[in-house]
C-alpha positions in Angstrom: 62.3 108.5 133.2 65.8 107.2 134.5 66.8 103.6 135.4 69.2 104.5 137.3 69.2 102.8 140.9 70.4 104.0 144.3 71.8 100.5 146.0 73.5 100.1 149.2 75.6 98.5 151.6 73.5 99.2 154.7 73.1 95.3 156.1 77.0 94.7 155.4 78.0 97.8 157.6 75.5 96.8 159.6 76.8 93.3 160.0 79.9 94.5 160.8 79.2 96.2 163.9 76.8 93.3 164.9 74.1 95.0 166.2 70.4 94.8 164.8 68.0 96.5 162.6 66.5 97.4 165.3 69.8 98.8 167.3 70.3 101.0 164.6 67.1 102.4 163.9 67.4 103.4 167.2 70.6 104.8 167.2 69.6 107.5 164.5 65.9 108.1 165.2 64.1 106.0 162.9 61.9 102.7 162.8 62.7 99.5 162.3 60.8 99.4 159.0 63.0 102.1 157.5 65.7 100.6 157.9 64.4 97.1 156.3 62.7 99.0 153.3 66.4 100.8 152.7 68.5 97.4 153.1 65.6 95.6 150.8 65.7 98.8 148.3 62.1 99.6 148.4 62.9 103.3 150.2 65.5 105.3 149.2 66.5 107.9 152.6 66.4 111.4 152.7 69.4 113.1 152.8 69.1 113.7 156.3 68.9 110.1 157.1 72.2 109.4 154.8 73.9 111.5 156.8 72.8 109.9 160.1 74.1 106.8 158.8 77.2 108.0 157.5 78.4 109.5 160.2 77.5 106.2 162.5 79.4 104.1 160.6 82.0 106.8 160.4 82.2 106.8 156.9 80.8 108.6 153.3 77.7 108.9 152.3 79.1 106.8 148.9 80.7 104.1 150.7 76.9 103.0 151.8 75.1 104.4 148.7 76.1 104.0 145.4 74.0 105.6 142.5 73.6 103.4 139.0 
């Protein structure tokens, strides 16, 4: 088995536009608790979800994930 970790960036991006876990579970269809569990690294998304981020934050999928 790998130890290779997917971390991200999520509550810095997040910070940046100032709005709230909440807000932005909102703003691409998901609860609040996914987005805590994927800032706190205990859930990595599906694809689908990546994406959704992504392109709110208008950015790549890499500048919020990174894969070690």
């Amino acid at each position: 088995m790998s130890d290779k970790t997917i971390d991200n960036e999520l509550k810095v991006y997040r910070a940046k536009r100032d709005i709230t876990q909440e807000e932005l579970a909102k703003e691409i269809g998901v609860t609040r608790q996914t987005i805590n569990a994927i800032e706190g690294n205990r859930y990595n998304p599906s694809l689908e979800i990546a994406f959704e981020l992504a392109e709110y934050f208008n950015c790549s999928i890499e500048d919020i994930f990174t894969y070690e």
